[in-house]
C-alpha positions in Angstrom: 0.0 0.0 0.0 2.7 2.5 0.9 4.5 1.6 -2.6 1.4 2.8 -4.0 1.2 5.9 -2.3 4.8 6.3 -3.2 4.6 6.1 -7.2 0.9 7.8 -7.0 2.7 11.4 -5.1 5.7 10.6 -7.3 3.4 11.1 -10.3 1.9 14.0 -8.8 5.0 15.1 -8.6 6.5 14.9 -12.1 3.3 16.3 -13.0 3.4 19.2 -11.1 7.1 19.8 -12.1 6.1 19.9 -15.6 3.5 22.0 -15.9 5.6 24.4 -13.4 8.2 23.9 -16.3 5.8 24.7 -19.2 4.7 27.4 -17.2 8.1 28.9 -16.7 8.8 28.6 -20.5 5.3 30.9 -20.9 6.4 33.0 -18.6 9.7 33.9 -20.2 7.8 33.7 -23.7 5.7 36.4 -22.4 8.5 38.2 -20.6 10.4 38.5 -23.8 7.3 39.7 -26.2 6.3 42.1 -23.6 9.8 43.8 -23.3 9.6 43.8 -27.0 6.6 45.3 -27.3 7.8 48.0 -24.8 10.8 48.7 -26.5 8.7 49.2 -29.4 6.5 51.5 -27.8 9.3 53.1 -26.7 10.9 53.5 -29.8 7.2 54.6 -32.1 7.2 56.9 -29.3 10.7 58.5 -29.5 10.0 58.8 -33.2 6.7 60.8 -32.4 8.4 63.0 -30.2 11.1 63.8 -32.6 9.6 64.1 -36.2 12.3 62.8 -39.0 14.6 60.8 -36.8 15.1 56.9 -38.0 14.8 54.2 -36.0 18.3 53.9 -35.5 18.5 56.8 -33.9 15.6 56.5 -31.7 17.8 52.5 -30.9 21.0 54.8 -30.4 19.0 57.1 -28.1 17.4 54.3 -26.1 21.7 52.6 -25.9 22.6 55.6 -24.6 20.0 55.9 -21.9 20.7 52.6 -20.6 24.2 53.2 -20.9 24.4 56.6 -18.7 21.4 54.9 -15.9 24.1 52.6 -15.4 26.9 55.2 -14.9 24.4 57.6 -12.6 24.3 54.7 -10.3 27.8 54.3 -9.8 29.8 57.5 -11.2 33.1 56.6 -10.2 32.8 53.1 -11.5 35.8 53.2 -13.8 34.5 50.6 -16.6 31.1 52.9 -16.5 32.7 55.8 -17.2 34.5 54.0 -20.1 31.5 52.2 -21.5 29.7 56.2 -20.9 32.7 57.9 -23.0 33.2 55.4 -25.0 29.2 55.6 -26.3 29.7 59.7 -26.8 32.7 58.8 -28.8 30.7 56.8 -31.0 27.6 59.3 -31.1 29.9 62.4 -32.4 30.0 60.1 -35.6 26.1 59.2 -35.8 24.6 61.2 -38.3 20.7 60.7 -36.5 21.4 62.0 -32.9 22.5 64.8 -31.3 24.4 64.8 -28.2 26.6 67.8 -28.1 30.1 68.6 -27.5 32.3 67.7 -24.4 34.8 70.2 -25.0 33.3 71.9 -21.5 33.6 68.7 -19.7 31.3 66.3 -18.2 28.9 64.0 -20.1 25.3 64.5 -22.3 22.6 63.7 -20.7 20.2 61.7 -23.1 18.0 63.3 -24.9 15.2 61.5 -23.4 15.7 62.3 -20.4 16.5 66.2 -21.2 13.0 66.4 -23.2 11.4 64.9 -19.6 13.4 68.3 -17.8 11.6 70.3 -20.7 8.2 68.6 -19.8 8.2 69.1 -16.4 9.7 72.7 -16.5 6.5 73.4 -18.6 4.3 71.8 -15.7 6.8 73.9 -12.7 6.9 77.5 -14.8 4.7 78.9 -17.2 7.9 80.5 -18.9 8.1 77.9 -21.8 4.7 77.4 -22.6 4.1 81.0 -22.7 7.4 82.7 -24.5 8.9 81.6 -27.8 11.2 79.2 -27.3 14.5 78.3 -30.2 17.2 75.1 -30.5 20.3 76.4 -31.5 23.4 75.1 -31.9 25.8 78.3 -31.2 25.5 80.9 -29.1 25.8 83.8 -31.4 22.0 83.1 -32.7 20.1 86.4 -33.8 16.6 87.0 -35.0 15.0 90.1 -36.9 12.3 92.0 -35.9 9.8 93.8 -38.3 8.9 97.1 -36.5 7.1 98.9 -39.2 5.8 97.2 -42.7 6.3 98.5 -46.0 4.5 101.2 -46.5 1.6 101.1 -49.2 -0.6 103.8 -51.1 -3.4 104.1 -53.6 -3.1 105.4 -56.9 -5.5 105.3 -60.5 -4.4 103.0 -63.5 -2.3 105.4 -65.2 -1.0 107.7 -62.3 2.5 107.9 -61.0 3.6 105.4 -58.4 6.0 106.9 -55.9 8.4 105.1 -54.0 7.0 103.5 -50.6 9.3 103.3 -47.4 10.7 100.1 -47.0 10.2 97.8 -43.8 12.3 98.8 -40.5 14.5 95.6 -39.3 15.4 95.2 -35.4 18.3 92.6 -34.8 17.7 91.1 -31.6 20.6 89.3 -29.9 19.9 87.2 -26.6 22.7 87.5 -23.8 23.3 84.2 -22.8 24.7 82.1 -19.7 24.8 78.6 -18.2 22.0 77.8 -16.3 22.7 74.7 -14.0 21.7 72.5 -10.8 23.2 70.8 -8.3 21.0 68.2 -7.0 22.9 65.6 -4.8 21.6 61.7 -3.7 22.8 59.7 -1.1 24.8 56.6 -2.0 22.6 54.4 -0.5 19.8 55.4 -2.6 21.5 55.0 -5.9 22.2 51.8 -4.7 18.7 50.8 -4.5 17.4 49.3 -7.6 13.7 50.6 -6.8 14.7 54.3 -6.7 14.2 56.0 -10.0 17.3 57.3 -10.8 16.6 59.1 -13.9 13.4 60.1 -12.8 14.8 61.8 -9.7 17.3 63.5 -11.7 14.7 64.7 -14.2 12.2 66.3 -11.1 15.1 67.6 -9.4 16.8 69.5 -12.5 13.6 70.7 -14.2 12.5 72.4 -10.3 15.9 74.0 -9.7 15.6 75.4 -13.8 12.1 76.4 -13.8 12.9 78.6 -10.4 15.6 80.3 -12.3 14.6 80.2 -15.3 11.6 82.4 -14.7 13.6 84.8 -12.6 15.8 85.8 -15.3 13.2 86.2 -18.0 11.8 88.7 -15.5 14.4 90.7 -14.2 17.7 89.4 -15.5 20.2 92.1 -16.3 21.8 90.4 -19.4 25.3 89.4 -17.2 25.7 85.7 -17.8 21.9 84.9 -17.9 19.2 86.4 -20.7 18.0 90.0 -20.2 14.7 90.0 -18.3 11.6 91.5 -19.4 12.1 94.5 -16.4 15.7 95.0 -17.1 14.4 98.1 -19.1 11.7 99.2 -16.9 8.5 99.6 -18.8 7.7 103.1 -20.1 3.9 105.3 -21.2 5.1 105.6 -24.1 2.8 103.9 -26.9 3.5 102.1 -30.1 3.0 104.6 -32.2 4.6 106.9 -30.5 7.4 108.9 -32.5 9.9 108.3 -31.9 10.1 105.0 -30.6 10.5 103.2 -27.3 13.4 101.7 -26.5 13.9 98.0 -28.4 13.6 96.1 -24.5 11.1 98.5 -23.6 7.7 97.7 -22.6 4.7 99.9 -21.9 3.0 99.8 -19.0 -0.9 100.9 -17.8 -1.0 102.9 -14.4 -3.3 101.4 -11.9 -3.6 104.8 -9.7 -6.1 103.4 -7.2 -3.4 102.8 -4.4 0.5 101.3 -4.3 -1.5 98.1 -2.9 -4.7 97.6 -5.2 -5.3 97.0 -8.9 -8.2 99.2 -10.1 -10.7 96.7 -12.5 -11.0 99.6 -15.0 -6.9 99.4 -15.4 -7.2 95.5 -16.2 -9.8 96.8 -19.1 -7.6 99.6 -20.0 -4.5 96.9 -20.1 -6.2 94.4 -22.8 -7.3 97.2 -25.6 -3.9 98.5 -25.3 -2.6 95.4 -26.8 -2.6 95.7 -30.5 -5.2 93.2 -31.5 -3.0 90.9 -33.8 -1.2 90.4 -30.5 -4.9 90.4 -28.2 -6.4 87.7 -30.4 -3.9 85.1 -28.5 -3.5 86.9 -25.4 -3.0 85.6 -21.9 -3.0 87.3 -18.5 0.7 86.3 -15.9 0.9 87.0 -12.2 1.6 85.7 -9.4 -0.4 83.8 -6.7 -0.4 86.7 -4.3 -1.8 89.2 -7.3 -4.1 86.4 -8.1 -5.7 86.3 -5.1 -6.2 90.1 -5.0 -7.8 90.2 -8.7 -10.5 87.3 -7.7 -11.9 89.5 -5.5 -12.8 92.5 -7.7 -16.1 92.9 -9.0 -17.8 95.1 -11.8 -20.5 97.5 -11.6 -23.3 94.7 -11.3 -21.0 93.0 -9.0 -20.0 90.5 -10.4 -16.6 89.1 -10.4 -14.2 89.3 -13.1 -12.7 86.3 -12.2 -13.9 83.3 -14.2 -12.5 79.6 -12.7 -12.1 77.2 -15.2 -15.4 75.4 -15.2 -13.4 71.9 -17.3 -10.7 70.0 -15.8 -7.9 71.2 -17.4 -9.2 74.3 -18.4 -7.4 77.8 -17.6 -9.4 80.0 -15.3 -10.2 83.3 -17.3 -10.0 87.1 -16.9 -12.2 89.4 -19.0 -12.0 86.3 -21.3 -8.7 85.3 -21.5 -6.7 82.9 -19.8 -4.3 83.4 -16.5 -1.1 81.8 -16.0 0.4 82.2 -12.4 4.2 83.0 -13.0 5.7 83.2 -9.3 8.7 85.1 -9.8 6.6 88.3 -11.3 6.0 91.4 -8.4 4.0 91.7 -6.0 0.9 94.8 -5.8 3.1 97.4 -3.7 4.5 101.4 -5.0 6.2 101.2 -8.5 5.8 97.6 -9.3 4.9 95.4 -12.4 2.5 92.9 -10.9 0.8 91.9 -14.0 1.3 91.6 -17.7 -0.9 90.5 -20.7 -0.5 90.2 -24.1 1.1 87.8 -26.7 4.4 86.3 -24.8 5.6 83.9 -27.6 5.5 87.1 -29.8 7.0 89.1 -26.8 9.9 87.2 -25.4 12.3 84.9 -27.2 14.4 82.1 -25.1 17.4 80.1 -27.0 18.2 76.6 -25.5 21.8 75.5 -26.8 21.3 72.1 -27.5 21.7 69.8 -24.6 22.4 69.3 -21.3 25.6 68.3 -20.0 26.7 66.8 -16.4 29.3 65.8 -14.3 29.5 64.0 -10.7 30.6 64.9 -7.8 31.2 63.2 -4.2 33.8 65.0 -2.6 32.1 67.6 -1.4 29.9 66.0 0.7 31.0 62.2 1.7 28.2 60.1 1.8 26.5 61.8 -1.0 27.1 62.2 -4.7 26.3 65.8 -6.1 25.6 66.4 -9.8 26.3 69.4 -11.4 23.8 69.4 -14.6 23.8 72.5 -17.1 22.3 74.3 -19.7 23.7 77.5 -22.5 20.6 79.6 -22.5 20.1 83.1 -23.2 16.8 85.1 -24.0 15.7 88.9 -24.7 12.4 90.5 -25.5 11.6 90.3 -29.0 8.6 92.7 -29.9 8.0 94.8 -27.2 4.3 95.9 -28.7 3.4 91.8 -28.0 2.9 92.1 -24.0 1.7 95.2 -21.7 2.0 95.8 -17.8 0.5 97.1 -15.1 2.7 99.5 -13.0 1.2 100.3 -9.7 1.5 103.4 -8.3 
């Protein structure tokens, strides 16, 4: 009877250790499809994001992604650093990607992971979604402004056509400077297989840059960083003035109520200033502590002129047009620019020089590894009829 029992559970057996076997060859059946079907996705989706690249270069991209994870979890790893340098070597000679040059020192970071520092400064800062952003490749990079048209008449079929003026050019140059972050991680922690490395790096530059960045496109003074918006502080002066404001000058609308209150009829004042081919894709930018202050006001039927976005994902509204909190702009107080409106891609122009670079650090704090990541950016305001400003005072 027991000999029985004995070949009966070693049946049992064999048969459970083959179908755990035929399971195990399912399982890495489906392991394998599914990781091709996510690099795949990964690759369709590279490919979306940057229109005319191959799929080479979205394979290179994905190489070099893997490649420099492995590095940011062990900087000083000698054969990483090799395998990292070694891969950039190779890129300078790809015709599909671009990674930059080294000649500053340090490493690109992939481009995948700088277009995630991109995205999530855009969700941090209003500054990119709002101003015109260019890629360029040098740092000498100039556009041209049109400040008047060419000048037109009316004449009968056989009269004399006299000479028209001819349009008026602006050359705008951005001043530019390295923006850069220092965000620092704990050994331990990049040791951890579950902590997302490039992820952390990606949150932690993209804060530190949106903070900067939208500090400098208010008030920077052209020194190593672009020339802010307030650099030139705004004048009354209108557009079509004679002569001319200054190219970096804006014009502001005086809100005369008090140093510490925004009168409604300024706001209405502030919008038909703006030239209507600049209106028509106009958007209010203040701060939360502005903000705040212009919910409350009311119009003559008191009502508010505040209007919440009623759709998730939907801007809340001023007089009709949509409000973007910027944090770094003034607040209400004497002789301040708390709010501007107009057309800020037509306004404002920011140049990215094309990637970002990196290097390691974990001297400086033992225990920790630091990592200096920058960026060449400079910016200036382009046409400076695009955006208006209120100027308590």
């Amino acid at each position: 009877m027991s000999e029985r029992y004995a070949d009966v559970f070693k049946e049992v057996k064999e048969s459970i250790e083959r179908q755990t076997e035929g399971f195990q060859i399912l399982k890495k059946s489906y392991e394998d499809r599914h990781a091709k079907l996510e690099d795949r996705l990964e690759e369709l989706e590279s490919r979306a994001s940057s229109p005319g690249k191959t799929a080479g270069a979205s394979r290179f991209e994905h190489e070099h992604k893997q490649i420099f994870t492995t590095w940011l979890r062990k900087p000083t790893d000698p054969s990483r650093k090799n395998a990292l340098a070694d891969f950039e070597a190779r890129a300078l000679e790809h015709k599909d990607i671009t990674i930059g040059t080294g000649a500053a020192g340090g490493f690109a970071v992939p481009e995948e992971i700088g277009r995630q520092v991109e995205l999530l400064e855009k969700k941090f800062s209003p500054v990119r979604r709002l101003v015109a952003v260019r890629q360029t490749g040098s740092s000498d990079y100039k556009e041209l402004v049109q400040i008047h048209g060419t000048t037109a008449g009316w004449v009968g079929e056989t009269g004399t056509r006299t000479a028209t003026l001819t349009s008026t050019l602006r050359e705008v140059t951005p001043t530019h400077g390295e923006l850069y972050a220092y965000p620092q991680a704990s050994e331990w922690s990049l040791d951890d297989i579950f902590f997302n490395v490039p992820q952390w790096l990606s949150e932690a530059v993209a804060r530190e840059f949106a903070i900067q960045e939208g500090e400098a496109v208010i008030r920077g003074n052209g020194t190593n960083k672009p020339t802010g918006m307030l650099n030139t502080a705004p004048v009354s002066t209108a557009d079509d003035a004679s002569p001319l404001r200054a190219a970096e000058a804006y014009q502001f609308v005086a809100s005369a109520a008090s140093p510490d209150a925004i009168l409604p009829d300024s706001l209405i004042t502030l919008v038909y200033t703006v030239n209507s081919a600049y209106r028509a894709n106009g958007t209010w930018a203040m701060n939360s502590a502005t903000l705040a202050a212009i919910r409350k006001l009311k119009d003559t039927q008191n009502q508010y002129l505040f209007q919440p976005g009623l759709i998730a994902g939907q801007p809340d509204r001023l007089l009709g047009y949509p409000i973007e909190v910027w944090e770094q702009m003034d607040d209400i107080g004497a002789n301040k620019h708390p709010v501007a409106f107009g057309d800020f891609s037509r306004g404002y122009l920011l140049v990215d020089r094309v990637g970002l670079r990196i290097l390691e650090d974990r001297v400086t704090n033992p225990g920790f590894v630091r990592f200096y990541v920058r960026r060449r950016e400079g910016g200036k305001p382009l046409v400076n009829d695009a955006i208006k400003w209120i100027k308590t005072t």
